[in-house]
MDTraj code that builds the backbone (N, CA, C; nanometers):
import mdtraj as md
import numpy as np

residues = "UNK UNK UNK UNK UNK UNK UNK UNK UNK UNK UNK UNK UNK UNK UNK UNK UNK UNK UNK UNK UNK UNK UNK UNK UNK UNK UNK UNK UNK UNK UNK UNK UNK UNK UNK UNK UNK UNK UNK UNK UNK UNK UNK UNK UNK UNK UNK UNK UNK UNK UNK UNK UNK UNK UNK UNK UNK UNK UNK UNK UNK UNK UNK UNK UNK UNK UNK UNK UNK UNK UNK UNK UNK UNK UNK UNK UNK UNK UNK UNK UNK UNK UNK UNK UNK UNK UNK UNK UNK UNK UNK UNK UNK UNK UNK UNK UNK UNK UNK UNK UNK UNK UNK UNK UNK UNK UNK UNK UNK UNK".split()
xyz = np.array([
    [1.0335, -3.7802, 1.2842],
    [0.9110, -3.8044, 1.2090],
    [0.9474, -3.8685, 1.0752],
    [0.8920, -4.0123, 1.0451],
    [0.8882, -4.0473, 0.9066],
    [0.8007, -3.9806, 0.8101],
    [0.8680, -3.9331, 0.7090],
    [0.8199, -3.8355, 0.6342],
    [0.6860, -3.9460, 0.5348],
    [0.7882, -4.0675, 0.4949],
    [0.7266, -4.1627, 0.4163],
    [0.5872, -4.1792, 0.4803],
    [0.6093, -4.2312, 0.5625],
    [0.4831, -4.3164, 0.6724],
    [0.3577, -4.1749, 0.6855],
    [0.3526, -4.0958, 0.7355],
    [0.2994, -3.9770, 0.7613],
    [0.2121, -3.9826, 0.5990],
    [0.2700, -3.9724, 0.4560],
    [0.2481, -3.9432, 0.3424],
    [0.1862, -4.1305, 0.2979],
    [0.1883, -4.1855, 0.3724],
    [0.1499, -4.3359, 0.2587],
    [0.2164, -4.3729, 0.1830],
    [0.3739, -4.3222, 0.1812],
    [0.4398, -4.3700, 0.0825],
    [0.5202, -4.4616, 0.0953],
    [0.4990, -4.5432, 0.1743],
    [0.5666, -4.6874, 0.2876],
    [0.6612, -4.7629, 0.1166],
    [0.5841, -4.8057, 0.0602],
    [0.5988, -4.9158, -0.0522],
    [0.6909, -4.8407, -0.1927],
    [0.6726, -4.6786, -0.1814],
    [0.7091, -4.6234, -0.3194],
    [0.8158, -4.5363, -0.2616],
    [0.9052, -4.5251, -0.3866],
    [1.0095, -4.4120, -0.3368],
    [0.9593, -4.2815, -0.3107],
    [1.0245, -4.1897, -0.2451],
    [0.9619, -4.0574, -0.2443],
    [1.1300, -3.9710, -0.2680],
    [1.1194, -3.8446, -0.3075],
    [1.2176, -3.7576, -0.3461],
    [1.1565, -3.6299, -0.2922],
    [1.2068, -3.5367, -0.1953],
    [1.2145, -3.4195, -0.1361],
    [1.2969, -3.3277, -0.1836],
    [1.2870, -3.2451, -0.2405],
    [1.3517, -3.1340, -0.3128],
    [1.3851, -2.9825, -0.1857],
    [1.4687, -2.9626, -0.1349],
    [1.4365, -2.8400, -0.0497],
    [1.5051, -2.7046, -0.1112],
    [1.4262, -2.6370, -0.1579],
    [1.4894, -2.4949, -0.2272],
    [1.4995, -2.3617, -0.1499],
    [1.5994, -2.3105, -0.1328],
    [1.5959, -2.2007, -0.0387],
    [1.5849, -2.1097, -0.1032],
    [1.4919, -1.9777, -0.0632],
    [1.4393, -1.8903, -0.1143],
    [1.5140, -1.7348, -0.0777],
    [1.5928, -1.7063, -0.1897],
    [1.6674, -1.5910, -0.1817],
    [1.6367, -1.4782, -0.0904],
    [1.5047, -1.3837, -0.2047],
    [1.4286, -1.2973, -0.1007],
    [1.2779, -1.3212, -0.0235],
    [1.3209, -1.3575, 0.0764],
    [1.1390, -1.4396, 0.1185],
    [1.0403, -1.3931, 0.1351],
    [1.0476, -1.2736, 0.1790],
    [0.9439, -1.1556, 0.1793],
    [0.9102, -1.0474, 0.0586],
    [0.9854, -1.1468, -0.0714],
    [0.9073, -1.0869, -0.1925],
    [0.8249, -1.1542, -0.2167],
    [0.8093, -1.2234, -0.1858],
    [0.6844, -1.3511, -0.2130],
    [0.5667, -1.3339, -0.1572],
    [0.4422, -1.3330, -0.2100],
    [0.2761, -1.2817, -0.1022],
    [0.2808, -1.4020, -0.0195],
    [0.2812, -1.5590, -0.0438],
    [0.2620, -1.5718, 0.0689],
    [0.3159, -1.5919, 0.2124],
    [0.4087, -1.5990, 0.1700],
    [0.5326, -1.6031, 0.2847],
    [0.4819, -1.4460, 0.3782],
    [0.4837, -1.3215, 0.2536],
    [0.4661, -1.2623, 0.3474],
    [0.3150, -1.1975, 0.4690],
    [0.1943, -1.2634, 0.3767],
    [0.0629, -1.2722, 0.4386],
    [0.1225, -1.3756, 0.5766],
    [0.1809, -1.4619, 0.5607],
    [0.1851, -1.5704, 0.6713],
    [0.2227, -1.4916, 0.8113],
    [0.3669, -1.4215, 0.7774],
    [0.4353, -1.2900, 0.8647],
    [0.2800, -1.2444, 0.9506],
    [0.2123, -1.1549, 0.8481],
    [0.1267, -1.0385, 0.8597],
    [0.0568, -1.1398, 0.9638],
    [-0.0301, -1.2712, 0.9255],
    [-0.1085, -1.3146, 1.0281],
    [-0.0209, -1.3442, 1.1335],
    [0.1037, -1.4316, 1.1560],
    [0.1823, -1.4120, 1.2677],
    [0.2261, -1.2528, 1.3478],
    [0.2036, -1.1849, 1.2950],
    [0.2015, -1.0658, 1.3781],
    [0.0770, -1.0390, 1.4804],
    [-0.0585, -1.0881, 1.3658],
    [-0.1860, -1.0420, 1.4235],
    [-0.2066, -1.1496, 1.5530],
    [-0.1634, -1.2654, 1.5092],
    [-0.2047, -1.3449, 1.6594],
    [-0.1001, -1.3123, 1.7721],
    [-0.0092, -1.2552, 1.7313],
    [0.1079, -1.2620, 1.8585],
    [0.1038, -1.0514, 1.9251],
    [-0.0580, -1.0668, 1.8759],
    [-0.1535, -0.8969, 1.9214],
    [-0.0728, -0.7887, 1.9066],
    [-0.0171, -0.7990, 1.7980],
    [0.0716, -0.6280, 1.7386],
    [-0.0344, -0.6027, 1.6639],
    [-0.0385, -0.4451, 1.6958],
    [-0.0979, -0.3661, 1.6188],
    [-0.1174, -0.3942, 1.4610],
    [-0.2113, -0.3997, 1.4360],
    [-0.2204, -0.3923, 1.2907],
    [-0.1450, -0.3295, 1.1873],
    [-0.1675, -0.2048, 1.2299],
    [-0.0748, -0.0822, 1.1733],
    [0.0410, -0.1016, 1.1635],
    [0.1146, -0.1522, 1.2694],
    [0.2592, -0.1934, 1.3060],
    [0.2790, -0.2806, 1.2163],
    [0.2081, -0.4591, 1.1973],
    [0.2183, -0.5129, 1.1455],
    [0.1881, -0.5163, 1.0191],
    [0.1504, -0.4315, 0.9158],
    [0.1278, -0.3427, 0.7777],
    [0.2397, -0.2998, 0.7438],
    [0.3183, -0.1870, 0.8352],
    [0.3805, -0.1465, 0.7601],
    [0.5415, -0.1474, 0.7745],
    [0.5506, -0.2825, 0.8910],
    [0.6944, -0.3926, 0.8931],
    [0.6367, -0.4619, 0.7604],
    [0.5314, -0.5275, 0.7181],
    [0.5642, -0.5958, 0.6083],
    [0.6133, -0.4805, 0.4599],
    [0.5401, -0.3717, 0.4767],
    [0.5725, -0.3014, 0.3663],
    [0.7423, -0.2632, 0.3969],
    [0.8131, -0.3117, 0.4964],
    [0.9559, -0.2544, 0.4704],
    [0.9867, -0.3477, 0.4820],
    [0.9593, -0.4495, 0.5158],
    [1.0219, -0.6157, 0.4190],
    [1.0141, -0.6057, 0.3110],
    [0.9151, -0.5296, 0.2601],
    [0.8676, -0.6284, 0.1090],
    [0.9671, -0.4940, -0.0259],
    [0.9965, -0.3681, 0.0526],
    [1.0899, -0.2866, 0.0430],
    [1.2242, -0.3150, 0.0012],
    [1.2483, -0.4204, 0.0874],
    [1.4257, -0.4642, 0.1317],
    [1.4321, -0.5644, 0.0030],
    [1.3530, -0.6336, -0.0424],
    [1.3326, -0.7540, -0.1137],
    [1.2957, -0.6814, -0.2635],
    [1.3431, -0.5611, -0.3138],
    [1.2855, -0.4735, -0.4420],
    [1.2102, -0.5157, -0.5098],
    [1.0862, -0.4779, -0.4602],
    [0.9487, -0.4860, -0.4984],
    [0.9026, -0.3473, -0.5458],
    [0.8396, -0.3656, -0.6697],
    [0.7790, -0.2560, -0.7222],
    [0.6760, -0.1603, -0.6537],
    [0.5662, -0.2404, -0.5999],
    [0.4561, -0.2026, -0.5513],
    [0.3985, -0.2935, -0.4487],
    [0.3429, -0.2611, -0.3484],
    [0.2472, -0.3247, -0.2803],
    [0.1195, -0.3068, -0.2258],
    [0.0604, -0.3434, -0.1826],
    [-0.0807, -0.3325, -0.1224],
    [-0.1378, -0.4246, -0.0777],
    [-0.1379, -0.3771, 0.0887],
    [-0.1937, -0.4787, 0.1832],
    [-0.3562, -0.4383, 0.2521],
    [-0.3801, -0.5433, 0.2757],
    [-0.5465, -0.5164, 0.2928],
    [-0.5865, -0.5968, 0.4071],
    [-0.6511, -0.5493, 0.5273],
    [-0.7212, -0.6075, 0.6393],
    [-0.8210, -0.5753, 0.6729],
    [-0.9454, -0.7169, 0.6741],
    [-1.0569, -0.6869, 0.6960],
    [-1.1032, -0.7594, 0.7580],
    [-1.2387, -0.7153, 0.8872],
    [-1.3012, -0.8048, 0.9973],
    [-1.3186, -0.7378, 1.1213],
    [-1.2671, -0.7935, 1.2247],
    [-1.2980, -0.7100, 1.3405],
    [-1.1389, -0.6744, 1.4553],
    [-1.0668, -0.5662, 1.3376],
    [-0.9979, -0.5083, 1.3679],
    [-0.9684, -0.4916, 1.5340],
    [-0.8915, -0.5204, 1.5653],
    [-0.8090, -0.5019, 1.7011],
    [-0.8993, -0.5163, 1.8186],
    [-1.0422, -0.5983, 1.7708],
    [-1.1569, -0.6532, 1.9004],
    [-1.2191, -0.5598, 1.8649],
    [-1.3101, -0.4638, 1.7549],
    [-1.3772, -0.3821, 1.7644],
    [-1.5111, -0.4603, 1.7246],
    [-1.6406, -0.4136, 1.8415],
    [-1.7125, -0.4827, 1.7498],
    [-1.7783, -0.4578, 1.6046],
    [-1.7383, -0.3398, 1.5697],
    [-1.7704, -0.3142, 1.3990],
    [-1.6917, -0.3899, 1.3017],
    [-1.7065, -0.4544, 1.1773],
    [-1.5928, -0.5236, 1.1369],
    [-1.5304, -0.3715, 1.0251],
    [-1.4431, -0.3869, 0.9585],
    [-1.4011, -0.2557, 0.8837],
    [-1.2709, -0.3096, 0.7691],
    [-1.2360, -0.2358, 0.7275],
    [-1.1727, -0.2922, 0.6107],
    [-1.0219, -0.1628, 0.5941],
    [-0.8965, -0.1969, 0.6215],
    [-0.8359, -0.1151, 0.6366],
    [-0.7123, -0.1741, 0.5388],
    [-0.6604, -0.0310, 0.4505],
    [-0.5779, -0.1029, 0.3421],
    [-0.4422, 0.0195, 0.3381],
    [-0.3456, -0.0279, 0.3190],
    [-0.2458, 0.0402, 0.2641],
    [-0.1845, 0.0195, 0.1452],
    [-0.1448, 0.1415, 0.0707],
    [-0.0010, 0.1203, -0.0233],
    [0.0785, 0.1662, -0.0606],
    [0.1556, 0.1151, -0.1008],
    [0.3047, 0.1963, -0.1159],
    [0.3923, 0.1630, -0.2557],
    [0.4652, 0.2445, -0.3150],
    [0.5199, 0.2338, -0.4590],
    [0.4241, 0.2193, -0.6052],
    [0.4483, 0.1889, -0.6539],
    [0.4303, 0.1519, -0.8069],
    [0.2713, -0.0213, -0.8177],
    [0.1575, 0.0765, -0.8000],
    [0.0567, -0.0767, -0.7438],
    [-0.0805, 0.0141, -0.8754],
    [-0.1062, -0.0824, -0.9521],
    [-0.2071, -0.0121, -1.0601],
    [-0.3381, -0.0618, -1.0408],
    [-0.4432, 0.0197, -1.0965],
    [-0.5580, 0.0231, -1.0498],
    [-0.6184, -0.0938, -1.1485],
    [-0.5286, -0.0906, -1.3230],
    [-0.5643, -0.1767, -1.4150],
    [-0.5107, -0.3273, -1.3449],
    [-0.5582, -0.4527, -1.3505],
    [-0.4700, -0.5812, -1.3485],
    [-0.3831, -0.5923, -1.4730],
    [-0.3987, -0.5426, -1.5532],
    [-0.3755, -0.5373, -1.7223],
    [-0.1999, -0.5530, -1.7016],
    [-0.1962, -0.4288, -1.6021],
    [-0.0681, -0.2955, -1.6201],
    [0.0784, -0.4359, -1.5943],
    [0.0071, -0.4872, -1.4505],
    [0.1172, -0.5873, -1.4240],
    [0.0903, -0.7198, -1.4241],
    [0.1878, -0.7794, -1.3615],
    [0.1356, -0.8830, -1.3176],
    [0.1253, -0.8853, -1.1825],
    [0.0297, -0.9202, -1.1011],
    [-0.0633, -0.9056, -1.0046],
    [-0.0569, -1.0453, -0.9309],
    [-0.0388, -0.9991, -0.7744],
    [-0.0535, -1.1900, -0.7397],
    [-0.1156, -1.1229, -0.6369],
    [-0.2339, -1.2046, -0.6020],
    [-0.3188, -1.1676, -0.4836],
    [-0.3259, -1.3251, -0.4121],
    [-0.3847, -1.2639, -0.2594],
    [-0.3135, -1.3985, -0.1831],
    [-0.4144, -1.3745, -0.0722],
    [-0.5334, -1.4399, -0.0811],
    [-0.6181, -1.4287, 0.0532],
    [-0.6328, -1.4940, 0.1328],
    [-0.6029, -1.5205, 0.2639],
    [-0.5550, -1.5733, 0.3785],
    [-0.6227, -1.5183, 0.4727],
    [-0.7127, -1.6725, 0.5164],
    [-0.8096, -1.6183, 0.6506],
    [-0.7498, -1.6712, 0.7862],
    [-0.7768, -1.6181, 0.9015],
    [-0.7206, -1.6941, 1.0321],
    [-0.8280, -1.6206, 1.1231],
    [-0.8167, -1.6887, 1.2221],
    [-0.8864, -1.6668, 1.3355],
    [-0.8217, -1.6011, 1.4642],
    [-0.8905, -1.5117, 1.5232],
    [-0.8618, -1.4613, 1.6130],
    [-0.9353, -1.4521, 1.7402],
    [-0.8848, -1.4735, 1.8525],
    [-1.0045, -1.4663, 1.9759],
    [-0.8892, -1.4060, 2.0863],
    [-1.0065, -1.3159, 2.0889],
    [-0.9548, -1.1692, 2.1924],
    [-1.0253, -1.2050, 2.3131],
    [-0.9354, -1.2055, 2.4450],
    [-1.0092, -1.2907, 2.5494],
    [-1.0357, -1.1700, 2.6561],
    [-1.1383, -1.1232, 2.5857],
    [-1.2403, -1.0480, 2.7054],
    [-1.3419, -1.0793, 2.8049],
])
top = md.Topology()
chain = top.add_chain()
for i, resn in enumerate(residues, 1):
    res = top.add_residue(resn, chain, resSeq=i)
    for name in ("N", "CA", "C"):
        top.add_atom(name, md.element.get_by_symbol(name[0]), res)
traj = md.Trajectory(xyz[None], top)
């Protein structure tokens, strides 16, 4: 794949920087991406919650808190189900805070 051509950049130089990322699953979105790759490849929710909370463990993270909401594992009620674990404050004040909302789709073939 031409990277140039793809981007319009036929006529101008282009420069690609590739940085590899120490701990990757300290990062929200890397690790929301995980969390939805779990949910489409139909692991448990639960399961997939709280493998990310022992990624995000391994990667010394203070605090976390993960949050899933909609129609949980094909139910037709939608519901809102959250976990957390370590050092996570109720003030935004306290830390610094990165929130990361990430929608995807799911179709449960009943």
């Amino acid at each position: 794949m031409n990277v140039q051509k793809e981007l319009n950049y036929v006529n101008r130089k282009l420069n690609i920087t590739i940085t590899r990322i120490t701990k990757p699953y300290g990062h929200p979105n890397i690790l929301a991406e995980f969390i939805a790759g779990q949910l489409r490849n139909r692991v448990s929710f639960r399961k997939a919650i709280k493998k990310a909370i022992e990624l995000t463990e391994q990667a010394d993270t203070k605090g976390i808190q993960v949050q899933i909401a909609g129609r949980i594992d094909g139910k037709e009620i939608a519901r809102v189900e959250w976990i957390r674990e370590g050092r996570f404050p109720y003030k935004p004040f306290e830390l610094k805070l990165i929130i990361v909302p990430i929608e995807f789709e799911l179709y449960m073939g009943y």
